[in-house]
C-alpha positions as CSV (number, residue, x, y, z in Angstrom):
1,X,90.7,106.0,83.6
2,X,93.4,103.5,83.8
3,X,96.9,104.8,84.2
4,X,100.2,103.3,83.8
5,X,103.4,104.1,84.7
6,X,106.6,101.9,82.9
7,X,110.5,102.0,84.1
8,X,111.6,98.8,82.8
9,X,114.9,97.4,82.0
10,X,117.2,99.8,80.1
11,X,117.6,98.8,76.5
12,X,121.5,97.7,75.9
13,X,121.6,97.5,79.6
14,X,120.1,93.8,80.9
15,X,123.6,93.5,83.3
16,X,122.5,96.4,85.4
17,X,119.5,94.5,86.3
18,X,121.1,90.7,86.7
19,X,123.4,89.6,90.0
20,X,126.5,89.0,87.3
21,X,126.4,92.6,86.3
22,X,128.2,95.3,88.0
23,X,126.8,94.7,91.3
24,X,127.9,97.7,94.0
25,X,128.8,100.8,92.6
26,X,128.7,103.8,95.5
27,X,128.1,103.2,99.4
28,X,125.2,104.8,101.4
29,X,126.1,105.0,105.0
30,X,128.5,102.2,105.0
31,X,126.5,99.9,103.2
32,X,127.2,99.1,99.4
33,X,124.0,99.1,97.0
34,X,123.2,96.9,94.5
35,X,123.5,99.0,90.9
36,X,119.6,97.8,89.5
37,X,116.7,96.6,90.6
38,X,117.0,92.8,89.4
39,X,115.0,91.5,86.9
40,X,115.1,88.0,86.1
41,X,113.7,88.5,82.4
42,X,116.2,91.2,81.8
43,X,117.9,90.0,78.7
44,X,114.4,89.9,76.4
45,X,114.7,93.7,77.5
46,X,117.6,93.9,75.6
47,X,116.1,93.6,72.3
48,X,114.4,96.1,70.7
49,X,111.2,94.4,69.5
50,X,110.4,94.0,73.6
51,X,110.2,97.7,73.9
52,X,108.0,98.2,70.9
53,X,106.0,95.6,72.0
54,X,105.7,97.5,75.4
55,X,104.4,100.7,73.6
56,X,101.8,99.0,72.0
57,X,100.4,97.1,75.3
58,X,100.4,100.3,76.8
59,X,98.4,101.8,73.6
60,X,96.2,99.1,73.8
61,X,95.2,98.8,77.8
62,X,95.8,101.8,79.0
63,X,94.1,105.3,78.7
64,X,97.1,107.7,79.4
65,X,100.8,106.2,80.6
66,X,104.7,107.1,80.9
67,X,107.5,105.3,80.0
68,X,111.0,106.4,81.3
69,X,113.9,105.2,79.3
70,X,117.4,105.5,78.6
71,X,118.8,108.6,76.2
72,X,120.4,106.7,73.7
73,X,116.8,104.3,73.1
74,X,115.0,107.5,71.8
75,X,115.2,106.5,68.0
76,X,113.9,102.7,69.2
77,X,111.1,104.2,70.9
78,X,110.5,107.3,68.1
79,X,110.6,105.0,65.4
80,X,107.2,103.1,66.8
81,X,105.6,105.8,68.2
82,X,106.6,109.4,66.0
83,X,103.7,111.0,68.7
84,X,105.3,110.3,71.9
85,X,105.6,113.4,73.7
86,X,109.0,113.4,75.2
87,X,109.5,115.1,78.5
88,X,112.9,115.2,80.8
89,X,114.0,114.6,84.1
90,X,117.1,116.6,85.2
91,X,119.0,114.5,87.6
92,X,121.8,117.2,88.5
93,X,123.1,114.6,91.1
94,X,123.3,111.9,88.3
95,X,126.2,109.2,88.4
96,X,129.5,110.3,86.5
97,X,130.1,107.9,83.8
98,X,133.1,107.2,82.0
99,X,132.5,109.1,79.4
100,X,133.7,112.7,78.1
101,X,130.2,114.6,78.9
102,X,128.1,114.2,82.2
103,X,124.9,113.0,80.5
104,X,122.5,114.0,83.4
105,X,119.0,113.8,82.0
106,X,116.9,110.7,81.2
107,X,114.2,111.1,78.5
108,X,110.4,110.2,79.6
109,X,108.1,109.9,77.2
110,X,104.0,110.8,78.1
111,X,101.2,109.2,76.5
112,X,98.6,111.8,78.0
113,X,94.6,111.0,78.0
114,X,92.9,112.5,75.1
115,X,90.4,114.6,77.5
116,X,92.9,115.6,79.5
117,X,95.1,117.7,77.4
118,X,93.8,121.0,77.7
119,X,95.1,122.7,80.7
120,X,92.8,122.9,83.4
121,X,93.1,124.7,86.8
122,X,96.5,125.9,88.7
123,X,97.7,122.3,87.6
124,X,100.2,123.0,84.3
125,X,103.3,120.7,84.8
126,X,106.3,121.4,82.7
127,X,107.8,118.7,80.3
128,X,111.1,119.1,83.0
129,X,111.4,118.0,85.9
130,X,114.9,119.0,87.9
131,X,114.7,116.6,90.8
132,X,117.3,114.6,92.7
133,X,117.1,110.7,94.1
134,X,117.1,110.6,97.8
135,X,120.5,109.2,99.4
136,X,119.7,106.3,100.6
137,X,118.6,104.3,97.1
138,X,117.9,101.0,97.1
139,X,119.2,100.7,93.8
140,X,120.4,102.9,91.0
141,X,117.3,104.2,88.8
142,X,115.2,104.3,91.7
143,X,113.2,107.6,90.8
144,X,112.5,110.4,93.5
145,X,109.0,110.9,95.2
146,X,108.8,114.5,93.2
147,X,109.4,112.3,89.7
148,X,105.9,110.3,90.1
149,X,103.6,112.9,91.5
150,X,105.2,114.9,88.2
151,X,104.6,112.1,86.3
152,X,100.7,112.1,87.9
153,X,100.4,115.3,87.2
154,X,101.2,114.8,83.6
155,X,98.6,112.4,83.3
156,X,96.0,114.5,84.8
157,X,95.7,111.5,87.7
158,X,92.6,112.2,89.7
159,X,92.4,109.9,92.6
160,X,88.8,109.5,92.7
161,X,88.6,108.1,89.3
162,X,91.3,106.4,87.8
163,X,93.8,103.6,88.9
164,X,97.7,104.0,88.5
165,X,99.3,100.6,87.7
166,X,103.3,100.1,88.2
167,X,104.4,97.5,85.4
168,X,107.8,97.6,87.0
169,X,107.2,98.3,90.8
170,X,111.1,98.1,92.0
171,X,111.5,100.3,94.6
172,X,107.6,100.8,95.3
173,X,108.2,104.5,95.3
174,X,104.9,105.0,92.7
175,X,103.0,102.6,94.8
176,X,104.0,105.2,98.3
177,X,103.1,108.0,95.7
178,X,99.8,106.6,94.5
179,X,98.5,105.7,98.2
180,X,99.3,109.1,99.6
181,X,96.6,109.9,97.9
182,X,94.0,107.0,99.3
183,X,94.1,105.4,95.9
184,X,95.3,101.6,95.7
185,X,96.7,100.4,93.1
């Protein structure tokens, strides 16, 4: 089966991923990060119709995928595709932002295989995942190694027959994921 696993650009968000945007944010051992992976095509991710258009490439080519997305581009995303099963990961370590209430969640929504979806084996993940970045990001939004092997076992990945593609590799932390289990992608 082909897999697929989508973190692009935040919608509303294209200077997070562009060198004029807010650029170092928090230090890791003396060094200061860089606050996105950069993107050069980041502003077309801006605008809604590129996200819609994602959801339906990924309908198209792909036989089971997740997309991970901002909280407040739920309605964009809901709007195209009413079916989406949304899932959560709990970042309890999450960046304090400006705002009133400490949002510390991110929505992710799971396209999952159609003969995979009844449970099968000791294998049953839950639609939350509480898990926390490592230290030493190489950007904000970099996901933890528990986030894609959750995000695997969603999908029902098995190694042996499907492929995993990352449309937005960044920090290569689903490519380390996919290969620990002898799989290229």
């Amino acid at each position: 089966m082909r897999l697929a696993i989508a973190d692009p650009p935040y919608l509303g968000r294209a200077h997070w991923y562009t060198t004029g945007g807010r650029k170092t944010v928090f230090r890791t051992n003396g060094t200061m990060n860089q606050s996105a992976d950069h993107h050069n095509e980041s502003a077309t991710w801006d605008d809604p119709e590129t996200h819609r258009a994602l959801i339906a490439r990924l309908h198209a080519e792909y036989d089971g995928f997740a997309i991970a997305l901002a909280r407040d581009s739920l309605p964009v995303y809901l709007s195209t595709w009413p079916a989406a099963r949304v899932c959560v990961w709990h970042n309890p370590a999450a960046w304090p932002p400006g705002g009133r209430i400490h949002a510390t969640w991110e929505p992710v929504l799971v396209h999952i295989p159609l003969d995979r979806r009844a449970a099968v084996g000791h294998v049953r993940p839950k639609d939350v995942l509480t898990a926390v970045p490592p230290r030493r990001l190489s950007f904000i939004g970099a996901k933890p190694p528990e986030w894609t092997r959750w995000i695997l076992d969603m999908l029902g990945y098995d190694p042996e027959t499907d492929t995993v593609e990352d449309l937005f590799p960044g920090s290569g932390a689903v490519r380390r994921e996919v290969a620990q289990n002898v799989i290229p992608l």
